[in-house]
N, C-alpha and C positions, 0 to 999 in steps of 0.2 A: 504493500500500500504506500510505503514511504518514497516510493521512485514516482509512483503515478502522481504522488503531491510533487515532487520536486523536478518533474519534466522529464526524468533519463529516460523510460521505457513506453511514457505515452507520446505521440505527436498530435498535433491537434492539425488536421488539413484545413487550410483556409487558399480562398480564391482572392490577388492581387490583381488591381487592373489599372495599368497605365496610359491613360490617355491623353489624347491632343490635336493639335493641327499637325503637319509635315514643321520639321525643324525648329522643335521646340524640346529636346531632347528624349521622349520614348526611350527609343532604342539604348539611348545612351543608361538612361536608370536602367531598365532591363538587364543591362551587362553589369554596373556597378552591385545590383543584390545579389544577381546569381555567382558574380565572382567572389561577394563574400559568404554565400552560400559552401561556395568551394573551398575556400580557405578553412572555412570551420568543419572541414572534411564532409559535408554532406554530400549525397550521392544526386550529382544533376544531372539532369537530359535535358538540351533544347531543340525546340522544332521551328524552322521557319519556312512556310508554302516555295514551293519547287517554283513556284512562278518566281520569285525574286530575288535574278540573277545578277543585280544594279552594282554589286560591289565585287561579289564571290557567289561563286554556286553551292558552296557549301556553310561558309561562316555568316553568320550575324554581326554584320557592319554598320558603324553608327554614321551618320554625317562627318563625325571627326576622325573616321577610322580608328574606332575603336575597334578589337572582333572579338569574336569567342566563336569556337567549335559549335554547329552546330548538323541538324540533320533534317534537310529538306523531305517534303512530304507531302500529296497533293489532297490529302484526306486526312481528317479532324479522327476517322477513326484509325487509322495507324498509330497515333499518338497511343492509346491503349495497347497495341499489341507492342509497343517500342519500351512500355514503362515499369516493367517488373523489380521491386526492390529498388525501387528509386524513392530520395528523398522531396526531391525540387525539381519541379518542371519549366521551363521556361518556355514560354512559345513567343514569338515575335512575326510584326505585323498581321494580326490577329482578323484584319477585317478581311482577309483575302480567303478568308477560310469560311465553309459552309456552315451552315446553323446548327450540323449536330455537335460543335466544337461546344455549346453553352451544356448539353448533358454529359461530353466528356470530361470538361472542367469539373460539374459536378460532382462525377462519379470517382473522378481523383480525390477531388478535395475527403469524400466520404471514405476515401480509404484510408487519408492520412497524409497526405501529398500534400505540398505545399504549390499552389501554381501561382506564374508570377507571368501574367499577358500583358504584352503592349499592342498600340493599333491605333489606328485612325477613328475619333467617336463620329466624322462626318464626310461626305464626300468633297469634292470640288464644288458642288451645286448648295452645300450647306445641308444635306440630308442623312440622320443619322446612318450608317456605316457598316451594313452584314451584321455577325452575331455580336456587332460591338454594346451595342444598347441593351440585350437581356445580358451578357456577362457584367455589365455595369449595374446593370439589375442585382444579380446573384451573388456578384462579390461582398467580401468578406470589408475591404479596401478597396476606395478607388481615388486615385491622384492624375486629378487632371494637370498637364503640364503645359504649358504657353511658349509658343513664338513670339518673337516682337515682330508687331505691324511695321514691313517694309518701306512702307509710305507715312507715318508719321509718330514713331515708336512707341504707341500703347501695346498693350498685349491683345497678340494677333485671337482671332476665331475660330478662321477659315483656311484653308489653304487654297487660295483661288490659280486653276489655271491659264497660264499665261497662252494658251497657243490652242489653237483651232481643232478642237477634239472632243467629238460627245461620250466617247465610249466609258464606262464609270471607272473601269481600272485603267490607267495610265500609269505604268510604271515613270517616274525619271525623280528630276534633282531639280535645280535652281534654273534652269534654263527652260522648265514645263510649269512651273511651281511658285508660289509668292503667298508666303502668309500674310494675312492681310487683317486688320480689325473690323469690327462690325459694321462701322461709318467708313471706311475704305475701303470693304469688300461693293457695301452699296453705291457708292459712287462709282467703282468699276464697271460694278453688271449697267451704269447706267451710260458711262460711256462708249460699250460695247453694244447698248442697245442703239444708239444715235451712228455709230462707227455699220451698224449690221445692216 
């Protein structure tokens, strides 16, 4: 009984969820828990969707080039068959993954897992973001994290795209990309709308 009081032999699973606009550092937290996760010898796995090749095909890359090992995957349920005797899960960019990812989270967290997801809460258009909104739901934690507004440095919303493309995933960087605030995201769509 005296371990389950003091933490050695029990784990308590909880769901972390880090959100934001594009380049407002996600990814970069992501990497800083799970690497003190590692430090403290727990046993992590990260997963990040086979689609995002922007840095490495294999690693989890921040904006600053930060990375940590990870293991691409095109399905939310691979994550279960990848996680046996693991402590920490990390998954990063999270909205590129399908909706059954909010009952795998769950199903981790109930066995004692610690998950720690980053991701987009909204598209380009401002609309919440894949299974981002119920994992924001379910979590245990959630830390929204901010860009600053490129156009007059409040903290950014949106990540509004700069370049002529409806399709909802566009992978790129700073040259498809401009976080913007909520009074500068509107003034854009407005001079987009005059410019179209």
């Amino acid at each position: 009984m005296a371990e389950i009081i003091s933490g050695e032999s029990h784990r308590p699973g909880r769901i972390e969820v880090v959100c934001g606009s594009m380049f407002s550092g996600k990814t970069e937290e992501l990497i800083r828990r799970l690497r003190r996760a590692q430090f403290a010898k727990q046993r992590v796995e990260i997963f990040k969707p086979a689609i995002d090749v922007r840095y490495s095909e294999e690693d989890v890359v921040s904006h600053d080039q930060k990375h940590i090992q990870s293991t691409p995957i095109d399905s939310s349920a691979s994550i279960l068959l990848l996680t046996s005797n693991i402590d920490v899960v990390g998954i990063d960019e999270a909205q590129f993954f399908d909706d059954g990812l909010v009952e795998v989270c769950n199903e981790l967290a109930y066995r004692g897992v610690r998950v720690i997801i980053a991701g987009l809460d909204m598209d380009f258009k401002g609309v919440p973001f894949g299974p981002m909104p119920a994992l924001c739901a379910i979590a245990d934690d959630v830390t929204k994290v901010h860009a600053i507004c490129v156009k007059c440095g409040n903290l950014a919303y949106v990540s509004h795209r700069t370049v002529q493309n409806d399709k909802r995933v566009l992978l790129g960087e700073t040259q498809e990309y401009e976080p913007l605030c909520r009074e500068c995201y509107q003034k854009a769509l407005q001079e987009e709308k005059v410019k179209g």
